[in-house]
C-alpha positions in Angstrom: 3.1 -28.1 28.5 6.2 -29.8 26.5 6.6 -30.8 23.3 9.2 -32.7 21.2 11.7 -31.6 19.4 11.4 -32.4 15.8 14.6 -33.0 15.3 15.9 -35.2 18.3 12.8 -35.9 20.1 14.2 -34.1 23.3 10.9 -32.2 25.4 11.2 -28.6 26.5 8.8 -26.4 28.7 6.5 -23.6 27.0 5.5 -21.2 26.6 8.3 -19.3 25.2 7.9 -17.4 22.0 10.7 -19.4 20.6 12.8 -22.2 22.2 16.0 -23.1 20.9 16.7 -26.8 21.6 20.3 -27.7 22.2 20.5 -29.8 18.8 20.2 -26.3 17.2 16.6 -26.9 15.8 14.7 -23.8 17.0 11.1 -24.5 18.2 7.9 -22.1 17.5 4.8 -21.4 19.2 1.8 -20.9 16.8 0.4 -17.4 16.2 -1.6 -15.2 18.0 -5.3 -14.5 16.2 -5.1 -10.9 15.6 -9.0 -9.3 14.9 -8.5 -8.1 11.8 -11.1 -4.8 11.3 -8.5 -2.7 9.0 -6.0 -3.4 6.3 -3.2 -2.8 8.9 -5.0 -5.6 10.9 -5.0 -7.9 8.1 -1.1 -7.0 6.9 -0.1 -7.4 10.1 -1.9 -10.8 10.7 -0.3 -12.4 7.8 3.2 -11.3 8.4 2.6 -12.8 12.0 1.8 -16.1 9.8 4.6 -15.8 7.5 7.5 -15.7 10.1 5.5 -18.3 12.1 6.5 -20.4 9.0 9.9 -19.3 9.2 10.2 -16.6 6.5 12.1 -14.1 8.7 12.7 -10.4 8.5 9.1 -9.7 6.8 8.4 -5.9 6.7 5.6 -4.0 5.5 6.3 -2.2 1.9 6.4 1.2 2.5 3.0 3.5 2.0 0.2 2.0 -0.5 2.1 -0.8 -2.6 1.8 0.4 -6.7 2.5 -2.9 -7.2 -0.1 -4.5 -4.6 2.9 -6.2 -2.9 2.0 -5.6 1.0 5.4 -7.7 2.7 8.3 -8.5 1.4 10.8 -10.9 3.1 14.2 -12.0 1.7 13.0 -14.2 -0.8 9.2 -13.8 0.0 7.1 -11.4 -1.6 3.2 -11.2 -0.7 0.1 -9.8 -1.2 -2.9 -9.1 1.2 -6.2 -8.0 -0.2 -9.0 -6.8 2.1 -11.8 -6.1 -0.5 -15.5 -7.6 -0.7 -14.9 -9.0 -3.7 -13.1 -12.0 -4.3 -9.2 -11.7 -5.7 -9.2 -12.3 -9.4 -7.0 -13.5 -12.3 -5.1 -10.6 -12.8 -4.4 -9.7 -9.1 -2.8 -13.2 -9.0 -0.5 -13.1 -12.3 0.5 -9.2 -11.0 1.4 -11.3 -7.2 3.2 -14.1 -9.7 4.7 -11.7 -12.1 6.7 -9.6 -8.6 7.6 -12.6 -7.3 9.5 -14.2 -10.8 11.2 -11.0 -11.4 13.0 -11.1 -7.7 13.0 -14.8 -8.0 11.2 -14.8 -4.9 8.4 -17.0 -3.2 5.0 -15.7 -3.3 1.7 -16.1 -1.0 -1.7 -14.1 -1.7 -3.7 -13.4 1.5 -7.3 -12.1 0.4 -10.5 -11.6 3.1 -13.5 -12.5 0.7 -11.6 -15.6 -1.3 -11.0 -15.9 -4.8 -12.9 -16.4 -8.1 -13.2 -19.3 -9.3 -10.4 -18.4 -12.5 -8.3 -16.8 -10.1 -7.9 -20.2 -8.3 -7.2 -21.7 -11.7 -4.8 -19.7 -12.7 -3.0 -19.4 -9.5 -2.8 -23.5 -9.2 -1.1 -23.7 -12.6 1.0 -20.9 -12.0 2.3 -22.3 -8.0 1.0 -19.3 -6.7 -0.1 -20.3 -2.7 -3.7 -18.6 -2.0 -5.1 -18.2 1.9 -8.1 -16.9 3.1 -8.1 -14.3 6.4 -10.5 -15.8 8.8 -12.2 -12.4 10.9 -9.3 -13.7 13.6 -7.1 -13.0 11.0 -5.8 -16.9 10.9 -5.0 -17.9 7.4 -6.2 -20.8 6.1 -4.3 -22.3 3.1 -7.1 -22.8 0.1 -4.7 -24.4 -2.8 -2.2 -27.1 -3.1 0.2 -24.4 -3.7 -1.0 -23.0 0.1 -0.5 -26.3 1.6 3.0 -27.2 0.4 4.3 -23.5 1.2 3.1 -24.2 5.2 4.2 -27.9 5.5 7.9 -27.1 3.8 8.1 -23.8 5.9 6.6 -25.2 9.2 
């Protein structure tokens, strides 16, 4: 398979994890679908989305997050929630309130989706919401979501 270089159009073979094309653009392959049966699973798959984007050097916060901040990346700061119940308002503003006071990006990764105010709040605060498919592919569900994929693509 080849595919063109965004930048100068030139066509490279795959697959390779990454391919660096001689303009200096750097070429990625999409994610893997990881299953996603444990919060580790559903961390994990989310950070594998995050530097697919190209935020780089995402890590795991150390032990269970106080703060409900599961990765951090310079600049990036993100939440992953794996509970039955949709995310709600105040999960959202806590996600929103981390990510102004390190004047860093946020995204919100939840498994069961968000209630109805959380999606409000989170659109008129910029805060990017996805949805963990049982593959553990995230699926932006906000404007917010959509930009934040598109600009990091």
């Amino acid at each position: 398979m080849s595919v063109d270089c965004s930048a100068c159009g030139r066509r490279d073979h795959w697959p390779q994890p990454e391919l660096g094309c001689p303009c200096g653009t750097v070429l990625r392959v999409p994610v893997r679908p990881v299953t996603v049966a444990t919060k580790g699973d559903a961390v994990h798959a989310a950070a594998l989305y995050l530097r697919a984007i190209g935020f780089q050097d995402v890590v795991r916060s150390d032990g269970e997050p106080v703060t409900g901040i599961d990765l951090r990346g310079p600049g990036l700061v993100a939440q992953v929630e794996l509970g039955t119940r949709p995310a709600d308002v105040r999960a959202v503003e806590c996600l929103w309130l981390n990510a102004l006071s390190e004047s860093a990006v946020s995204a919100f990764f939840a498994l069961a989706g968000y209630a109805d105010e959380a999606r409000e709040r989170a659109d008129t605060l910029g805060v990017p919401l996805f949805v963990l498919g049982p593959t553990g592919a995230p699926r932006p569900v906000n404007g917010p979501a959509d930009e934040l994929s598109r600009s990091h693509a």
